[in-house]
N, CA, C and O of each residue as an XYZ file, in Angstrom:
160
protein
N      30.451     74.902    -87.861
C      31.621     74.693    -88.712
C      31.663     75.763    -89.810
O      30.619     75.903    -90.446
N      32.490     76.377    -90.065
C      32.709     77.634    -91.294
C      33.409     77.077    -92.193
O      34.339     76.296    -91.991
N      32.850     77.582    -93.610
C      33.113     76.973    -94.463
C      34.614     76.705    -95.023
O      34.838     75.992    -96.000
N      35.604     77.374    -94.272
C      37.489     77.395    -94.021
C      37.515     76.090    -93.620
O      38.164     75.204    -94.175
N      36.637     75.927    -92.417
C      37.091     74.594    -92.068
C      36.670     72.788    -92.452
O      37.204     71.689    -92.305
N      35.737     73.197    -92.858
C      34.962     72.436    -94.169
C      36.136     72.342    -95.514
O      36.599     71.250    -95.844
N      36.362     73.083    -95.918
C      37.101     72.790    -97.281
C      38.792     72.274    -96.886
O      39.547     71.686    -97.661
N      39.058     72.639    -95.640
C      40.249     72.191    -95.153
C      39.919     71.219    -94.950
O      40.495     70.555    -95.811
N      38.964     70.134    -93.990
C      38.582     68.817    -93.788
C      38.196     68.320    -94.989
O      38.122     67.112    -94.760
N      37.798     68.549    -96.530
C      37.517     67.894    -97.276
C      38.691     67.880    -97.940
O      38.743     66.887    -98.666
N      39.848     68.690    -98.015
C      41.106     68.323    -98.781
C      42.013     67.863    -97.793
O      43.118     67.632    -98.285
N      41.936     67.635    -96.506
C      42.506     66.555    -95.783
C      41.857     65.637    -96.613
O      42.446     65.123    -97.564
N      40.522     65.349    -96.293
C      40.387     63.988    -96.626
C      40.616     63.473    -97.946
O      40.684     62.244    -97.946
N      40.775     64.080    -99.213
C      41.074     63.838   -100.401
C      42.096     63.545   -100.276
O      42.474     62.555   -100.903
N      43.068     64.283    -99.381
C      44.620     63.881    -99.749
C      44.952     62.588    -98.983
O      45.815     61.829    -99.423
N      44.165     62.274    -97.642
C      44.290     60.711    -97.159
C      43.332     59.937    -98.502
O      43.976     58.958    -98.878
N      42.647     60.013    -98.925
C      42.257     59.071    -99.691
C      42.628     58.625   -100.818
O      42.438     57.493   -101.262
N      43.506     60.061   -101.621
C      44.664     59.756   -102.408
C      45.798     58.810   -102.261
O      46.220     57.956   -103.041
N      46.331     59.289   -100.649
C      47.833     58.538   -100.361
C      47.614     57.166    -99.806
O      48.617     56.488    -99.582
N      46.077     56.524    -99.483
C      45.626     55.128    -99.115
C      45.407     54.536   -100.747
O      45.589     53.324   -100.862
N      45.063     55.233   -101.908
C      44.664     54.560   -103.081
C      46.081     54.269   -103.624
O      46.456     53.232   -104.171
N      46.905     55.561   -103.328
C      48.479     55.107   -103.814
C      49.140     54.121   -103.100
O      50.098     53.659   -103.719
N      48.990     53.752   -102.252
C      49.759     53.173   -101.141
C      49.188     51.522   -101.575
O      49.942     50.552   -101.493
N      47.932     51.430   -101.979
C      47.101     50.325   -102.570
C      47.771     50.143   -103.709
O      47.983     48.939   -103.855
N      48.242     50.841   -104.663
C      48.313     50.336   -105.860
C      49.775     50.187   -106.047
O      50.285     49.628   -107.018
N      50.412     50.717   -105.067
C      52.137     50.399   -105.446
C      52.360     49.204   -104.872
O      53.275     48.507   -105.311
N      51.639     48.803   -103.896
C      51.347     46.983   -102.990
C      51.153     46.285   -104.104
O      51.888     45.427   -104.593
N      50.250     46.643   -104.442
C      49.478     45.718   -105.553
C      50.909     45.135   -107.314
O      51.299     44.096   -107.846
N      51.104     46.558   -107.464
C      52.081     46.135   -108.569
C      53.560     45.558   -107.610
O      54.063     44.500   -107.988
N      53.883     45.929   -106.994
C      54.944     45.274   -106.127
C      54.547     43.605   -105.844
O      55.104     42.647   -106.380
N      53.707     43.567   -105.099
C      53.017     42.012   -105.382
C      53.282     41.225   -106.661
O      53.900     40.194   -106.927
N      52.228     42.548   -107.679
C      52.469     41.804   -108.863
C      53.791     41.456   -109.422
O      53.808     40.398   -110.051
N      54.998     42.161   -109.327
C      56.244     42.003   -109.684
C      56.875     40.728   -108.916
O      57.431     39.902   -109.640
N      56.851     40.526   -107.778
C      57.186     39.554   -106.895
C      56.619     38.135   -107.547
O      57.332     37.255   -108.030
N      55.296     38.118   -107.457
C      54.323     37.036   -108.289
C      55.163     36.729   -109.247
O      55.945     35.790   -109.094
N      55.134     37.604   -110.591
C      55.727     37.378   -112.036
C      57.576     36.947   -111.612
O      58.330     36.507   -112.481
N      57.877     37.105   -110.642
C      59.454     36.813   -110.545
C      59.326     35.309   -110.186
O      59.901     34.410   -110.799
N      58.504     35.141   -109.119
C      58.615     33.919   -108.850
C      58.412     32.507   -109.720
O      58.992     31.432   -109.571
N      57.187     32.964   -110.865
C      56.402     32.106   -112.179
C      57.991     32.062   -112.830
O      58.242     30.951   -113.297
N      58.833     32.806   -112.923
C      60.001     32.380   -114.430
C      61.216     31.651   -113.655
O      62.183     31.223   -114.286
């Protein structure tokens, strides 16, 4: 493996692990908004 393709597979994987943490946390406050609509 050369190190081109190494730093390309590690900023793939940063950028999937970015867009799974975002994808987590807009669920999460969306949830949360849904939740808080339903309580009033």
């Amino acid at each position: 493996m050369t190190t081109l393709e190494l730093a390309a597979g590690s900023t793939w994987q940063t950028v999937f692990v970015a867009v799974v943490l975002a994808l987590g946390y807009i669920s999460l406050v969306v949830i949360w908004f849904a939740f808080f609509r339903e309580k009033k």
